[in-house]
Every structure is written in structure tokens, then in C-alpha cells.
N, C-alpha and C positions, 0 to 999 in steps of 0.2 A: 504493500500500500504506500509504504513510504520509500522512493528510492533515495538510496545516498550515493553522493556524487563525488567525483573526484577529479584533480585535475594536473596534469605532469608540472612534475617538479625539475629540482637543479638538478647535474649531473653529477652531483658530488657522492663521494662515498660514505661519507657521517656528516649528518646535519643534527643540530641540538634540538631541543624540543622548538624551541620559539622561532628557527628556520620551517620546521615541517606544519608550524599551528601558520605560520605566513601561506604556504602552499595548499593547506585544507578550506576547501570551500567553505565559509562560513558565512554570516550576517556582518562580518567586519564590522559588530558593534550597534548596530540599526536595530531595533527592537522590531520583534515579529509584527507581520500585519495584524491591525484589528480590523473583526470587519465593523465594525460602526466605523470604521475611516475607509472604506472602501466603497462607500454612497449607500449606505444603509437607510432605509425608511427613518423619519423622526423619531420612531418609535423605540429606535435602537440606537438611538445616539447618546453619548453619555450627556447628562442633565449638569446645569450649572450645581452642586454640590453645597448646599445651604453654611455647613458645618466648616469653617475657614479652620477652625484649630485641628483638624485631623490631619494630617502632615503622612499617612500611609501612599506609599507609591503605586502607580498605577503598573496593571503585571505586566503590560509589554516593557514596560521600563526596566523593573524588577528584573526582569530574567536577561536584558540588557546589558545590565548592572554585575551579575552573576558572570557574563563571558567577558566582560570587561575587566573583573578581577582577575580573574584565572590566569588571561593574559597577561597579567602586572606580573602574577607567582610565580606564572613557566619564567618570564625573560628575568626575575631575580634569583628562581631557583636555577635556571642551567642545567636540569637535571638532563647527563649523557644519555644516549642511547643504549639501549641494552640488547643481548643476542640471547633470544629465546629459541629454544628447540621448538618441534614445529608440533604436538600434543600440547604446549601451553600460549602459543601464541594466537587461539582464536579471543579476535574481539581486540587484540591492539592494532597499532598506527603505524603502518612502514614508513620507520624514518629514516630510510634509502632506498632508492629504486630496486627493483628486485630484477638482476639482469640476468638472459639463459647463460647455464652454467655449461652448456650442451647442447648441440641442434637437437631440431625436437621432429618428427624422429630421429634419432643419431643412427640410423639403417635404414635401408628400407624396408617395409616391411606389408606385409597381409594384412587389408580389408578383410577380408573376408576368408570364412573355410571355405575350400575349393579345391584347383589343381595353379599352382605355376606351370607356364606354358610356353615354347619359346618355338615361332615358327606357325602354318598355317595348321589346321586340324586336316586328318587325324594323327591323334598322339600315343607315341608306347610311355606307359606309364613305370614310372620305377617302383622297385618293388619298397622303396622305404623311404617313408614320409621327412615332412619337416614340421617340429613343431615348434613354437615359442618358447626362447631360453634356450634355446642350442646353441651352438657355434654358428658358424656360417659354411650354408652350405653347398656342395659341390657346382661347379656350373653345369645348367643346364646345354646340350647342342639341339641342333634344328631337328623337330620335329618330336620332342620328349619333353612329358610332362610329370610333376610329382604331386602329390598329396602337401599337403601345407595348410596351415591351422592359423586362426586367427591371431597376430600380435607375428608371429613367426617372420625371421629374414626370407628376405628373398634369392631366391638362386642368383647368382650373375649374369646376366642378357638375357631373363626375363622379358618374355613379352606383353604376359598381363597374368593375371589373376583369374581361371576360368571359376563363377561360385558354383557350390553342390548341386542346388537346384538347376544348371543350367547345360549340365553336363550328361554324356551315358555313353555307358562301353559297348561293344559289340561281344559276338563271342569269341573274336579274337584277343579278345580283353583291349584293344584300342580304345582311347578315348573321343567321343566328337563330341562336340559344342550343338546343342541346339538355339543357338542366338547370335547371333552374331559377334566378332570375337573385338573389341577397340585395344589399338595397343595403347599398355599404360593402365585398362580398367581395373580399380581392385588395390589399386599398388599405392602406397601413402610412402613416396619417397622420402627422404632424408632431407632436413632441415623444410617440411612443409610448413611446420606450425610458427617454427622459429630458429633463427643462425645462432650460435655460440656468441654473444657478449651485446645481442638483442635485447633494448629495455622492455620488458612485459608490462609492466606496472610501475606507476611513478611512486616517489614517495607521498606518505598521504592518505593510500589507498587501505582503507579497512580491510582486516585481516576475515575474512570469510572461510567458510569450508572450502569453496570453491577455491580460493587462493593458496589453502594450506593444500590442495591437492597438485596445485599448477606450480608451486614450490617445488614438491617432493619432486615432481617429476620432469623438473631443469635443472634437478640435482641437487639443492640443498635441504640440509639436517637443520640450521636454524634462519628466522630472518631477525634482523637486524630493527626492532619499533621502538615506540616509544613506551616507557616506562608508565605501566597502571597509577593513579594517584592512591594515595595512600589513604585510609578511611578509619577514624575509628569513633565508635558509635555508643553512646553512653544514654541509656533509657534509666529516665530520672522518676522515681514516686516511692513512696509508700506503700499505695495500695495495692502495688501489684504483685499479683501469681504466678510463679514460672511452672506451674503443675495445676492436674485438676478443675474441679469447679468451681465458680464465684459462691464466694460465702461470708460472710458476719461482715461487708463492704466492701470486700476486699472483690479484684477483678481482674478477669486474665490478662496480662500482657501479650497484645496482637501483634505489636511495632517490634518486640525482638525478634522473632521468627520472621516477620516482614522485611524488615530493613535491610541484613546483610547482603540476600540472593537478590533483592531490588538493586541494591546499590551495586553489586557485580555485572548486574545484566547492563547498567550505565556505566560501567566500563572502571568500575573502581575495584583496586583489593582491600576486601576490609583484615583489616589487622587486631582488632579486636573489638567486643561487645561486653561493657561495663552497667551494673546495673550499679544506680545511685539514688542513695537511700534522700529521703528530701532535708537535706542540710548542707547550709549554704557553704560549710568550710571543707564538706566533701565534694560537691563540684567545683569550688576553686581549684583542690588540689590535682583533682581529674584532668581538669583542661589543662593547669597549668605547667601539668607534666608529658599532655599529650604532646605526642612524637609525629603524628600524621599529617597529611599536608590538610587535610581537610576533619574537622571533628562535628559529628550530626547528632545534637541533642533531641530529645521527646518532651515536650509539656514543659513545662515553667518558663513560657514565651510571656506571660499575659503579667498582671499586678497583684495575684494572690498572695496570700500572708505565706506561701513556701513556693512560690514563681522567684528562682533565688538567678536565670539566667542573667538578665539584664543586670543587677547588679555586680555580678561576677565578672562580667564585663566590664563593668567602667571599673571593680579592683582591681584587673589585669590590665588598664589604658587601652582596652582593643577597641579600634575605632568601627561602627555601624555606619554600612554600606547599607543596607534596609531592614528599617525598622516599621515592620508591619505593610504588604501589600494588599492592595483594592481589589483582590478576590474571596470570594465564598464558595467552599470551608477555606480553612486555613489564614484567613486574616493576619493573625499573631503571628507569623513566620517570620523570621528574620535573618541578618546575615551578618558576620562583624569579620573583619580582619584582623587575626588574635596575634598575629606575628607579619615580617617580611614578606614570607611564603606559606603563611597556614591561615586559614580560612574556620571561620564555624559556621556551621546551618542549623539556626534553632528551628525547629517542626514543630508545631503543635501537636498535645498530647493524644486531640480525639483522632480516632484511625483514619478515615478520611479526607481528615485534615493534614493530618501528614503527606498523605498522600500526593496532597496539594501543593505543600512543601516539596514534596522532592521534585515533583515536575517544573516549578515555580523555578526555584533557585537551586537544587542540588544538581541537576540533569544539565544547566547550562554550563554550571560551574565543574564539572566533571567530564562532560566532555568536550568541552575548550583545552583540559589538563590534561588530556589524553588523545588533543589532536585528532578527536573522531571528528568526521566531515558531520555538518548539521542535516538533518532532516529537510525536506525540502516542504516547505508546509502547503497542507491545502484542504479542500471542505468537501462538506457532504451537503445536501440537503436534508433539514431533520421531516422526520416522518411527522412529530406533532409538536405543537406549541410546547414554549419552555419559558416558564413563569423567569425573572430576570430579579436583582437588586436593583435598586435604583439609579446607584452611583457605581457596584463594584462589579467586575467581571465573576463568572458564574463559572466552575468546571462541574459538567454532568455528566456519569457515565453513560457510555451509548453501546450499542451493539450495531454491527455494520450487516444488514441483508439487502442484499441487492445495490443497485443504486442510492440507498437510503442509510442514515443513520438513526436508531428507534433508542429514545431516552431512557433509562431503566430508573423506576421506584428503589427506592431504599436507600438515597443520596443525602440523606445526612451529616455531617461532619463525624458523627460518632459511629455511623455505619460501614461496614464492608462487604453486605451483604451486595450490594448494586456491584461494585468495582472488583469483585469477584468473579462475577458474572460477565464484564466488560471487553469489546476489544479497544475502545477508546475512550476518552474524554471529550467530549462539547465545549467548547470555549465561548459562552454566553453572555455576548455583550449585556452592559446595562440596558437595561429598558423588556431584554428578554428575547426571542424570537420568535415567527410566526409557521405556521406548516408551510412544509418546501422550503424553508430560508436557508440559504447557502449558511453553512457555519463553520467554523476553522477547527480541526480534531485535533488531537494528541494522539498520538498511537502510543499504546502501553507497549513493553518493550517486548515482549511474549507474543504478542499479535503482527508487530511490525516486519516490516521486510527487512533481509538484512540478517543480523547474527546475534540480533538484542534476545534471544532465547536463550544464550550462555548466562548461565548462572551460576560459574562454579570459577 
């Protein structure tokens, strides 16, 4: 649904991160389209905003703001490139071109099972075949053909490839063609695909299965990307259960098990998941030992008498990139730069609303750090009307059938019962939208096209 794009890079042989984030298709900073700016009815326009003291950013800003950081981190961090074997490099950033190590086919070799053939029909057949993984083998003369298996070399002056179906013996055991014979049919010469020191892919270019296959088979064990950001994830309260059923107030923690495999499939490695008990001297210490480039808290965004993030902030001088953006769920979400190169993403506690959060600011700010190409955005038409804020943009889960995207019940902030169920998000301007209205999606990363189903 969603393609990611990419586009050739320099010819160098190691580029840093902040060379290959230059080469990745991005927004170069330009916040996503809304469609209330895209000649949206009145009705979907955002309204002048009564309340002057509310100072939350608006989300195409917000998530603006998020790759705009990133990009400060990559060019102060420098983090080198790294050489992954090729079982661990789905889902990163080739940060050098990936060039043939090897013509591709480095033989020639068989389309198809068949007979090699060499001269007009009819052919004396030899009594021993060729199959794929042998040596090479003997030349054929005029008028003799062999047995030969698909991937398999081709004899020497080869005239084509006759396939099974197109072939039959007499009972002299001669072989004829019933079709017509083209010299060359059948035969995938040597260097068809690609010459020895042939760029395939620029740097840039996300690491796909399909890439890890077209790797292995120009010969390399590892490629050369960018380095995963670093993740660690500290779920903050009291009340929560890592087991069992809710009981005496107490209630299951959703965001542990959520968070890490989300935040993988956005291209990050989490390095650890800290639970923190609600005391303000315990996530001082959290954060202010964390190591990672990026730290993603749960719940204590808001001014409750144990919402201890915000102050722990201004005890550690970390300066707020976004305090609070103008969507629902998730409002309270925030962002602060807690060091040179490290970053924190407060989430709100209810599940939803996290959820919000990581699409909001996690998602941009992770994969700017990881040099993945941006999604190219675009809409559906909603199936039915979708009640709006007045002022603040709206994410509703949706499910995609057909040409249509169909909004799902149970979209609460404290719900996951809808987003569960989801292949996307609805990005609903204020004011709301109407049946049929073109709307802007999010693809969850599980749904999208692409390699955002790596969770590990």
C-alpha cells in the first residue's frame, strides 16, 4: 500500500549516517500534507481556536519537528556504519551501494529442464545428463544433445535449450523437436542480470527480503547499513500487572508487550524495558543513566500529583521540542532532547494513546535515525462519516476493503480493541469528515508494504 522509494546515491564506499539520511528520500523537513490544506470543504478546515493559552503543536508540525531532531542527532552523533551478516540485516539502511561481486549468471546456464542441443534436429542423445552444481561440462558436436536440468551449465556451442515438453524420441532413441528450435532459446547467458562491479542498489535503499536474496546471490555474507537507533523503554505506574487478571485496581500493563516488537518493526533495537515504580527520584535516575539514543516513557505526560515526566525534565535541563500535540488520543505526548544525541518520547499512558505517540513522534524520529526512506503518503476515501475535534486532528483506526477505508468502533484512547483489529489509521482533520472524503492513512507497520512486519 505504501511504496518506499529510493534514490542512487554517491559512489563512495562508506558514507556516515548523515551522508546516507542526505540520499534517502525524505520530506527534507516539510510536514506531511493535511488534507484540510488541500481544499477541503469548510467543514474541514481547522477553526480559528478560541483558547490563545494552549500552546500544543499542531501534528503535521509535531512529526516535522521529530525528523528535524533526528537529523541534528545522526550529524552530532556520526554514528559509523556497521557490517551486518545478511540473517540480521532485514529492515536496515544500505549505507553503501551494494555493487555485483560476480556476473550474474557467472555461467551460462538452463532455463529450463530439457535437452542442450547443438546443430539442427535430429539428435543422438548422451547417455549422461547435466545437472546443477557440477563442473562444467563436456562440449557438445553437431548434431548431439544431452539431458540438462534446470540452474545447470551449459555445454560449450550450445545451440539452445530444447524444454521437456517440446521434445520426443523415436525408437531409434533420436531426439526431435516438435516446435520449432531459436538459437539461444532457454539459455540465461552469463553476466545477463549483471557484470562484476555493477551498482544494483544505491545506498539508501531499505534492506528487504528481496534484497537480502539479490545480496546473497552477487556474493556477499554481509552488507555494509546503517546502525538501528538505540531504544530503551521505561513503562512508568503503580498500578500495573505484568501477570494475570485486573484486580483490587490494579491493571494489566498493555504498552510492555506492545512497545518493544512496535518499536522494532520502526526500525529501532530496543535494548531494554524498565518498569518504574511512580517516584519521581526513580525516573530521574532511569533517564539519567539511560544509554540509548532514544528513551520512550508511558503515562506521567499530563499534571497529576505522580505525572513526575515533565519535571524530571526540567531536573535534567533537557530542553522540549513538543510539549503536547493537537491530536486525539494522545494529546499529552511529548518530546524533549535529554542530551546532544539522545532524545525522549513521552506516550501517554492510555493504550491508544500511545499508540498515537509512537506514530506522532516516535516513527518520525526513528526513522530519520535509521535513514529508512519515508513513506510516500496518500488516502482513501472513508466509507462513513467520522465525527472530528474541533481544533485537533483525529487518528481513527480503519480497515482497508476494496477501494475504501471502513472506520472501526472501539477508538478510545484507553482502547485497543479497534487498533487491533486495524490495517491503518485515518488522519481526521478538525471539523471531521464526510462519506467518500478523500483522507490521509497511516499504514500500521504489519499491514504496510515493504519489511515493517520485522519484529524481531
Amino acid at each position: 500500500m505504501t511504496p518506499h522509494g529510493t534514490r542512487a546515491g554517491e559512489d563512495a564506499e562508506d558514507l556516515d549516517v548523515e551522508e546516507v539520511l542526505a540520499l534517502v528520500r525524505n520530506s527534507n523537513g516539510n510536514p506531511p500534507p493535511d488534507p484540510a490544506a488541500r481544499g477541503g470543504t469548510d467543514s474541514t478546515r481547522t477553526p480559528h481556536r478560541p483558547d490563545t493559552r494552549h500552546h500544543a503543536t499542531p501534528w503535521p508540525e509535531a512529526r516535522a519537528h521529530a525528523e528535524r531532531a533526528a537529523r541534528s542527532a545522526a550529524r552530532a552523533a556520526r554514528r559509523a556504519p556497521v557490517s551486518v551478516p545478511l540473517d540480521a540485516a532485514l529492515g536496515l539502511t544500505l549505507a553503501a551501494p551494494l555493487d555485483a561481486l560476480t556476473d550474474l549468471p557467472s555461467f551460462d546456464t538452463s532455463a529450463m529442464d530439457g535437452w542442450a542441443v547443438v546443430g539442427p534436429a535430429p539428435w543422438v542423445v548422451r547417455d549422461e545428463g547435466v545437472l546443477a552444481g557440477h563442473a562444467a561440462p563436456a562440449p557438445l558436436t553437431d548434431g548431439e544433445a544431452v539431458r540438462i536440468a534446470t540452474g545447470a551449465r551449459i555445454p560449450p556451442d550450445s545451440t539452445a535449450v530444447l524444454r521437456s515438453e517440446h521434445g520426443r524420441t523415436d525408437d531409434k532413441g533420436r531426439l526431435h523437436a516438435t516446435q520449432d528450435v531459436v538459437p539461444g532459446q532457454d539459455i540465461r547467458p552469463r553476466g545477463q542480470e549483471c557484470r562484476s562491479g555493477d551498482q544494483l542498489l544505491p545506498a539508501g535503499t531499505l534492506v528487504t527480503p528481496a534484497v537480502l536474496g539479490l545480496a546473497a546471490a552477487a556474493g556477499y555474507d554481509t552488507v555494509t547499513a546503517v546502525p538501528r537507533p538505540r531504544v530503551e523503554v521505561l513503562v512508568l505506574g503503580d498500578e500495573l500487572l505484568t501477570e494475570g487478571r485486573p484486580h483490587d485496581g490494579l491493571i494489566r500493563d498493555a504498552l510492555g508487550p506492545m512497545l518493544p516488537p512496535w518499536l522494532r518493526a520502526l526500525g529501532a533495537e530496543v535494548t531494554a524495558v524498565r518498569r518504574i515504580r511512580d517516584d519521581a527520584d526513580a525516573l530521574h535516575e532511569a533517564i539519567a543513566t539511560a544509554g540509548a539514543d532514544v528513551i520512550v516513557t508511558t503515562g506521567g505526560t499530563a499534571a497529576g500529583p505522580v505525572d513526575h515526566v515533565h519535571p524530571t525534565l526540567r531536573r535534567i535541563g533537557a530542553e522540549l521540542l513538543v510539549d503536547g500535540v493537537q491530536v486525539r488520543p494522545g494529546h499529552p505526548m511529548l518530546l524533549a532532547r535529554t542530551g546532544e544525541t539522545q532524545h525522549l518520547v513521552g506516550l501517554p499512558g492510555n493504550p491508544l494513546a500511545a499508540v498515537s505517540g509512537l506514530l506522532t513522534l516516535a516513527e518520525p524520529l526513528l526513522r530519520t535515525l535509521a535513514a529508512r526512506p519515508a513513506p510516500e503518503p496518500y488516502t482513501m476515501p472513508l466509507r462513513d462519516a467520522v465525527q472530528g475535534h474541533p481544533y485537533d486532528t483525529r487518528l481513527v483506526p480503519v480497515v482497508l476493503r476494496g477501494d475504501e477505508a471502513v472506520p472501526l468502533h472501539y477508538n478510545g484512547p484507553a482502547m485497543l480493541r479497534g487498533i487491533a483489529a486495524a490495517d491503518a489509521l485515518a488522519v481526521v482533520p478538525p471539523g471531521g469528515t464526510r462519506p467518500g472524503q478523500e483522507t490521509e492513512l497511516l499504514d500500521l507497520p504489519w499491514a504496510s508494504a515493504g519489511i515493517g512486519v520485522c519484529f524481531t
